[in-house]
C-alpha positions in Angstrom: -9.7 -21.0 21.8 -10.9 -19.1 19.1 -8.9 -19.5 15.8 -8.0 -16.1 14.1 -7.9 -15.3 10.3 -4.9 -15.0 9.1 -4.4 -13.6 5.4 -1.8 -15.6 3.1 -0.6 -14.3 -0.2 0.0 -16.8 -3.0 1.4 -15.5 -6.3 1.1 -18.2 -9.3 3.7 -18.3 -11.9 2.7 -16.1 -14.9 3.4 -19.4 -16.8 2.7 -22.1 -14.7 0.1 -25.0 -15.6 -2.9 -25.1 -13.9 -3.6 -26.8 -10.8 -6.6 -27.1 -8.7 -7.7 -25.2 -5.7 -7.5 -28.1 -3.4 -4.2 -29.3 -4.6 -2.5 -25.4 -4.0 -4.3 -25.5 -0.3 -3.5 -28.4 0.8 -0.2 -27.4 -0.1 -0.1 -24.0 1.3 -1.2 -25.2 4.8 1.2 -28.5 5.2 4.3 -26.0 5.2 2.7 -23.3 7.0 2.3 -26.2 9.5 5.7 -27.4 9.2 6.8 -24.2 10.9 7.6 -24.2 14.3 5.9 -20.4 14.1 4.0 -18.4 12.1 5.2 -14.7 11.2 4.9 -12.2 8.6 6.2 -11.7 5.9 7.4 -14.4 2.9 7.9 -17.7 3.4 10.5 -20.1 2.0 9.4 -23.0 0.0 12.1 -23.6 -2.3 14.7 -26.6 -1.5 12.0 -27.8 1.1 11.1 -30.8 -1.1 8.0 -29.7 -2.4 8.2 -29.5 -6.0 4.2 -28.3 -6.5 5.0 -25.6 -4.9 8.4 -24.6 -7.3 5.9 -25.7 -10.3 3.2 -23.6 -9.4 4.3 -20.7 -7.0 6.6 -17.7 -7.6 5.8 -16.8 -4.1 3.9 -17.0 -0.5 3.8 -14.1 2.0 2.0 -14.2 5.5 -0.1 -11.4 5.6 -2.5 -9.7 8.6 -5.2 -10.6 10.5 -9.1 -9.5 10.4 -9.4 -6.0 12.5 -10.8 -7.7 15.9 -8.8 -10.6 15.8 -9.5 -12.3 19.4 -6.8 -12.7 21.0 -3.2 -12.9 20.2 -2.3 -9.0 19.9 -5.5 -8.5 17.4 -4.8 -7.3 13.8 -1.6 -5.6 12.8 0.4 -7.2 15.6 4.0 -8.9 14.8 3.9 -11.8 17.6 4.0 -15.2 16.1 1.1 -17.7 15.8 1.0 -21.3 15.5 -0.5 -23.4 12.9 -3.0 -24.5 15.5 -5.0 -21.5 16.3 -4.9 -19.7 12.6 -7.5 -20.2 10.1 -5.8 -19.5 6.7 -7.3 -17.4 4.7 -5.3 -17.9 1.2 -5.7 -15.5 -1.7 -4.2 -17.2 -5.1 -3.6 -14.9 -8.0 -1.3 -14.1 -11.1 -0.2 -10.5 -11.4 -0.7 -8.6 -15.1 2.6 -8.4 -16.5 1.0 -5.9 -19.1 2.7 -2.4 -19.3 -0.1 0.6 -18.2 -1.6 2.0 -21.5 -2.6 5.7 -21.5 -6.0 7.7 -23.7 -4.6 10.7 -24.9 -7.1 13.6 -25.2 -7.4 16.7 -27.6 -4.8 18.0 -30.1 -1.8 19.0 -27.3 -1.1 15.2 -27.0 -2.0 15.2 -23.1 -2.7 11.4 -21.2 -6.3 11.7 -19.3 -5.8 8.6 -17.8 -3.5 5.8 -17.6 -4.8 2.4 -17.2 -3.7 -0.6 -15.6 -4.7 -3.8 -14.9 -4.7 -5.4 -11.4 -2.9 -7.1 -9.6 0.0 -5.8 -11.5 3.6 -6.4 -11.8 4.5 -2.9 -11.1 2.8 -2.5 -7.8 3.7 -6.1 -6.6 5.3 -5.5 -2.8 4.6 -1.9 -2.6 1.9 -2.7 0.5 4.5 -4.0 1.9 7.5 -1.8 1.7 5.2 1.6 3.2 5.4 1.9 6.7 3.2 3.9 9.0 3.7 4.6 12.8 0.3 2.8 13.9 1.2 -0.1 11.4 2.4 -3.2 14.1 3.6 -0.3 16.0 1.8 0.7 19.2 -1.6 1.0 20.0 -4.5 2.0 17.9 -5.7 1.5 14.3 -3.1 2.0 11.8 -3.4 3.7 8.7 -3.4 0.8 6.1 -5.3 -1.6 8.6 -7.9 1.2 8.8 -8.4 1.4 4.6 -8.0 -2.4 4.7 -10.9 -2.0 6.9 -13.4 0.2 5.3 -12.6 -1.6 2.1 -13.9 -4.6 2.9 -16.8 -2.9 4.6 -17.8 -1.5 1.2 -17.6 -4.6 -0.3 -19.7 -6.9 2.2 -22.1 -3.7 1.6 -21.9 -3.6 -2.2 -22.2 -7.2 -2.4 -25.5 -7.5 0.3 -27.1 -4.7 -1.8 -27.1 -2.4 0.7 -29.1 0.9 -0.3 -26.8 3.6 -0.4 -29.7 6.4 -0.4 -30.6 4.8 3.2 -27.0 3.8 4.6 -24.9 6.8 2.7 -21.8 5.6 1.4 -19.9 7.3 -1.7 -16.9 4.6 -1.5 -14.7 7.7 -2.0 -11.8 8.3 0.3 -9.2 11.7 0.5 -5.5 11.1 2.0 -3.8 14.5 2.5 -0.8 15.6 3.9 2.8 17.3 3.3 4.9 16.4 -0.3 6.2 13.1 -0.1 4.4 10.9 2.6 3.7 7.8 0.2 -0.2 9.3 -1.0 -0.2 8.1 -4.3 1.6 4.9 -3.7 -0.6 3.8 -0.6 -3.5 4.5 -3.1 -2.2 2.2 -5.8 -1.5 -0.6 -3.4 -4.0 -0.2 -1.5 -5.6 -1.4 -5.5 -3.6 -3.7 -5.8 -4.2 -5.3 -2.6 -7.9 -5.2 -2.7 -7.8 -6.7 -6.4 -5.8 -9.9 -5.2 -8.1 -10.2 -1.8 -11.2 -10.3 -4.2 -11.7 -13.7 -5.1 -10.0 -16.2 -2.8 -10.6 -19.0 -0.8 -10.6 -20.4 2.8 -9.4 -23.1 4.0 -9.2 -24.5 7.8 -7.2 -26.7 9.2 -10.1 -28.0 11.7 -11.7 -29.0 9.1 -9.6 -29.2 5.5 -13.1 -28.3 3.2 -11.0 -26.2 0.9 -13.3 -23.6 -1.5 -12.8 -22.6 -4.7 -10.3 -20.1 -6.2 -11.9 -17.5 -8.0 -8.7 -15.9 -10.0 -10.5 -17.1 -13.6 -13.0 -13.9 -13.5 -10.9 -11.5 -14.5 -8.1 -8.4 -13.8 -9.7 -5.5 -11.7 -8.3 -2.0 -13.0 -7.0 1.1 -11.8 -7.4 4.1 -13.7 -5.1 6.8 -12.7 -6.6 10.4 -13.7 -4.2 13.2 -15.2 -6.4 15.7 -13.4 -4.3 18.6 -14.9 -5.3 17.6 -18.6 -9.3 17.7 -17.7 -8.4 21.8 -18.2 -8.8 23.2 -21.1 -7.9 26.4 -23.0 -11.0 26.8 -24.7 -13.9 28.0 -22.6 -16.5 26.2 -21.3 -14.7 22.9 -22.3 -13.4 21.5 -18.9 -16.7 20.8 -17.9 -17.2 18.6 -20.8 -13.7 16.8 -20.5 -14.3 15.8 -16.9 -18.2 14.5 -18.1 -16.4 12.6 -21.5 -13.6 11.2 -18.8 -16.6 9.5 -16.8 -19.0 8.0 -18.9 -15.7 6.2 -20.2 -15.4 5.4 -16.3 -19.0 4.1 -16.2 -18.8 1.9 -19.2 -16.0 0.5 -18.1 -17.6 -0.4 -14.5 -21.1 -1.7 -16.7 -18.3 -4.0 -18.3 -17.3 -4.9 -15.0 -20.4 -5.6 -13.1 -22.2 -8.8 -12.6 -25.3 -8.3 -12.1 -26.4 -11.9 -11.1 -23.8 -11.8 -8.0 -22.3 -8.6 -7.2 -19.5 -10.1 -5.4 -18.2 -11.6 -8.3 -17.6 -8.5 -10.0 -13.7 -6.9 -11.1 -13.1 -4.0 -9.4 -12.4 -0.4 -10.6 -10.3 1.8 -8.6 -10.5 5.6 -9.9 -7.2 7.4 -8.4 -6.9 11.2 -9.2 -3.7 12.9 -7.6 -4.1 16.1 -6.6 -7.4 16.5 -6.5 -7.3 19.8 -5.5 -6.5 21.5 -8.9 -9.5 19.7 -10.1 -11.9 20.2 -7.1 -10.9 23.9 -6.2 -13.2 25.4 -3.5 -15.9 27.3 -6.1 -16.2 30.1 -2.9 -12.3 31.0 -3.8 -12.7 30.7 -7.5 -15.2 33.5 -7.5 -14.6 36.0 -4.9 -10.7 35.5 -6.8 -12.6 36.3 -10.5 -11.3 32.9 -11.5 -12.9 31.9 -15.5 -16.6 30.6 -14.4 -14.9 27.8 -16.6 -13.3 26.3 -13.6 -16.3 26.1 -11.5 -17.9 24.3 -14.2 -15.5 21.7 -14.0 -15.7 21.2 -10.4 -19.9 21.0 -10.8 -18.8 18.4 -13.6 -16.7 16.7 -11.0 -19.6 16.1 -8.4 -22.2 15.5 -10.9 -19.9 12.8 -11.7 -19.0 11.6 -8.6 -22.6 11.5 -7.3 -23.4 9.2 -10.4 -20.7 6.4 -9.8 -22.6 6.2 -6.4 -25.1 3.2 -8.3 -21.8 0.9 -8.9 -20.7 -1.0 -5.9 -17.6 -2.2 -7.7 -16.4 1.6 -8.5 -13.8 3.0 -5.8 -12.5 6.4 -5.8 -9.4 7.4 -4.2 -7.9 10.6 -3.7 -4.6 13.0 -2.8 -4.3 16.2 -2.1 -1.3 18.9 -0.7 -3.5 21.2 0.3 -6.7 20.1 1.2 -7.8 23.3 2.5 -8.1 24.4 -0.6 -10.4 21.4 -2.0 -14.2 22.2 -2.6 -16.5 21.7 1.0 -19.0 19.6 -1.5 -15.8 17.2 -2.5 -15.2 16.9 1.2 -18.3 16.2 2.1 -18.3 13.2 -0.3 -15.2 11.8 0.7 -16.3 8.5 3.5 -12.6 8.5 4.9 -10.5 11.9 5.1 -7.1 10.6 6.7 -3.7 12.7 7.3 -0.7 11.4 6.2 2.0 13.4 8.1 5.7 12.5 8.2 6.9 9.6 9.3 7.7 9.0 13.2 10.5 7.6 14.8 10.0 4.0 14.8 8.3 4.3 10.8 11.8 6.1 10.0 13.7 2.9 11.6 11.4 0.6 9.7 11.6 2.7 6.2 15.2 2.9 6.5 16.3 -0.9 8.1 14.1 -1.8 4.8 16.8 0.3 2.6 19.3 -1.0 4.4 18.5 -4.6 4.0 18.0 -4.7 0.7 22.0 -3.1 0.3 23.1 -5.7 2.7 21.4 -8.4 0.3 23.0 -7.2 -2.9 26.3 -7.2 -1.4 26.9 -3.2 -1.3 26.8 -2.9 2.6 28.7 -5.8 4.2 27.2 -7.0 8.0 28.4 -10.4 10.0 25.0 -10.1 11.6 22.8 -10.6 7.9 21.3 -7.2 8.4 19.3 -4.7 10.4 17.1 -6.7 12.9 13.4 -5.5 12.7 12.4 -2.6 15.8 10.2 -5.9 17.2 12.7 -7.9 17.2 15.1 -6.0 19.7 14.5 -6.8 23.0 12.8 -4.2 25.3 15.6 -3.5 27.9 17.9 -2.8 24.5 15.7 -0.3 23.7 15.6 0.9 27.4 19.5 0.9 26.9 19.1 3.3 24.0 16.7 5.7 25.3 19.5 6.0 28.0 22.2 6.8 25.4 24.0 3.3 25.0 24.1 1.6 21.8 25.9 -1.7 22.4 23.5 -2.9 25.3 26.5 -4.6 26.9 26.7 -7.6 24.3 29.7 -6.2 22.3 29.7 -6.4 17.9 27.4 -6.6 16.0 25.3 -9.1 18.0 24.8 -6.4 20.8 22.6 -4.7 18.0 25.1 -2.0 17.3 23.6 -1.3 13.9 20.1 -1.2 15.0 21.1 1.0 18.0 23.1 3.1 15.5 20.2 3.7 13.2 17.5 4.1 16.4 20.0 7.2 17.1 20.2 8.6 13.1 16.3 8.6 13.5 16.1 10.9 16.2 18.1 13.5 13.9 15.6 13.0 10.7 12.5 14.4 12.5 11.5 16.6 9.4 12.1 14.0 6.9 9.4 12.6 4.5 9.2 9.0 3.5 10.2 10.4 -0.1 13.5 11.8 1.6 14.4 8.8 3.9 14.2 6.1 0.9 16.6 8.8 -1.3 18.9 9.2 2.1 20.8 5.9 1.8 22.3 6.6 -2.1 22.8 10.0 -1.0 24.9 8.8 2.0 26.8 6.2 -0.6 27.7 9.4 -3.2 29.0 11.5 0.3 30.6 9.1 2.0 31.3 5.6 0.1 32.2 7.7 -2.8 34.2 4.8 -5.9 34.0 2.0 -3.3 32.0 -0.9 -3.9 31.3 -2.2 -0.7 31.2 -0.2 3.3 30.7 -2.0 6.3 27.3 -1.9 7.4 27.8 0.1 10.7 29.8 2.6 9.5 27.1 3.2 6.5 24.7 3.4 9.6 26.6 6.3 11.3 27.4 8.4 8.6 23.7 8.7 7.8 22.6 11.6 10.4 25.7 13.5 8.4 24.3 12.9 5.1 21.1 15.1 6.6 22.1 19.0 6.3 21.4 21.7 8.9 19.0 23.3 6.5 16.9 19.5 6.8 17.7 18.5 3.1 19.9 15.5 2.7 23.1 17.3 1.1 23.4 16.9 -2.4 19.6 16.2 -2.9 16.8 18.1 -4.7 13.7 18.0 -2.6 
């Protein structure tokens, strides 16, 4: 049988000595094959004897499989593995822990860009906390598996030298969809995740040839555009700001580049949020008598654009509210246009179980059971059970998955709520209901939560 790739995580202590490649892998894979399975998500090391590992690691997380995975549920799927039929796939890396520094530009004092260094501190677990309905959930290509997967195919391109007047690829991709559906954040660690997958190593089990770790070539970076300061008040000067912004873009991706082997090249990930007050349809602008200054900027815009095209180590990502209103040019440009609508059903269990957890594990909701079991982790007919209106499934406390039935049941009521909304639900439900207490039960936390939700379909008490 075919072994599958499987993706593992390891973050080095900011301030850990050095230690070599071979040492950390061999490591790595004698406790991933002291477990009796393999599953997402972090592993313990600590207390397990292994005192490399407490020297070295801060932490270890179980990541996904390549998209096409034989076998075994193919990428994205929760069922466990064993150590025998995984190849590991281990990324080692040390996060920034510098804070983002920001160019201001012009007299009013406005930030252009903020910059940060990758993998950072401040987007460390975000990849993991955004949930998406296709994400491990069903059938079909989910959102982040699909941008995991273009990525990389930019990459392997970038890195072959592929010739991007023949094989057209801009390495520009548009997410748009309602307020509050996790754009910008699955932009920034969708960064962050690509910047720690760079440079790793494999290392299988069949055959225990460890490669090298490649974390000494540098941080990637993220630049994060302030799309609303590229305007001007004086006329005629947008156009300019946008071309000023990047050239500083491009010399910081010559910087970046090695030219002797592309695929060891740091990364620069261009993010500008709502594009669309920088990329306004031109059509509009004029039959609307809008300044001629703002169709200047957008021209600047895909002049620019067009010229980052030569770097292979230049990504551009982009939001947008209304993309209807974005330029046909910009969406032309754009390799991946994906929706990101509000959450379904079983995305709404997993954002909210995640909440929910996390109270249970500082001690503000109290639970016999340790928590809110994961939607794959409850047995079909108990979900057959629900469907049909009964939350205990027959097994009685907390153990007949009363909470998770209790939540299944809130998440029918929260059909119009963004991802935004659900994470702000559960301290909206603790001011409402829980009021000076310091500590609820976790299954009474659980039911009040469809009352929290008002009948206008805002959370009461909450602003947007």
């Amino acid at each position: 049988m075919e072994r599958v790739p499987l993706h593992v995580e390891v973050r080095l202590r900011p301030d850990g000595v050095a230690c070599t490649e071979s040492s950390l892998l061999e490591h790595v894979s004698v406790l991933l094959k002291s477990k009796q399975e393999i599953k997402s998500g972090e592993v313990a090391f600590r207390g397990t004897g292994d005192l490399f590992l407490e020297k070295h690691v801060e932490l270890i997380r179980v990541c996904d499989r390549d998209p096409g995975s034989p076998g075994l549920g193919g990428a994205g799927s929760s069922l466990p593995l064993l150590f025998w039929q995984v190849e590991l796939v281990v990324h080692a890396y040390q996060v920034s822990l510098d804070e983002p520094c920001e160019e201001i530009e012009g007299d009013e004092g406005i930030a252009s860009f903020t910059e940060y260094f990758l993998p950072s501190v401040h987007f460390e677990g975000l990849w993991e906390s955004l949930r998406y309905d296709l994400d491990g959930d069903g059938p079909g290509t989910g959102v982040k598996e699909q941008l995991l997967s273009y990525s990389r195919s930019a990459l392997l391109f970038g890195a072959l030298g592929v010739d991007n007047n023949v094989v057209a690829w801009n390495r520009l991709i548009l997410l748009h969809g309602p307020p509050g559906t996790g754009k910008t954040s699955l932009c920034k660690a969708l960064a962050q995740k690509l910047a720690v997958r760079h440079f790793s190593t494999s290392f299988s089990p069949e055959d225990g040839r460890p490669g090298g770790l490649h974390g000494e070539a540098g941080f990637s970076k993220l630049i994060e555009i302030n799309a609303h300061s590229l305007f001007s008040k004086w006329f005629s000067e947008s156009g300019k700001l946008v071309s000023k912004l990047f050239q500083q873009i491009r010399d910081l991706a010559e910087l970046a580049l090695d030219l002797e082997d592309r695929s060891r090249s740091s990364l620069v990930f261009v993010l500008i949020d709502e594009v669309e007050s920088l990329a306004t349809a031109r059509r509009q602008s004029i039959q609307g008598g809008e300044p001629s200054d703002g169709v200047r900027a957008v021209n600047a815009l895909l002049t620019q654009l067009d010229q980052l095209r030569q770097y292979p180590n230049v990504y551009v990502m982009c939001t947008s509210n209304v993309s209807d209103a974005i330029d046909e040019a910009f969406l032309d440009r754009a390799d991946l246009r994906i929706h990101l609508g509000n959450p379904g059903a079983s995305a709404r269990y997993q954002i909210l179980a995640q909440a929910l957890n996390e109270m249970v594990r500082v001690g503000l909701l109290v639970s016999s059971s340790g928590g809110v079991r994961a939607l794959e982790e409850v047995p079909g007919e108990v979900r057959g059970a629900w469907a049909g209106g009964q939350v205990d499934a027959g097994e009685g406390g907390e153990c007949g998955y009363v909470p998770e039935g209790l939540l299944w049941r809130a998440c029918q009521s929260l059909r119009e709520a963004s991802g935004r909304q659900l994470r702000k639900l559960p301290l909206i439900c603790w001011v409402n209901f829980v009021r000076g207490g310091t500590s609820c039960p976790l299954v009474d936390f659980v039911g009040a939560l469809p009352r929290t939700w008002g009948d206008d379909g805002v959370p009461g008490g909450m602003i947007g």
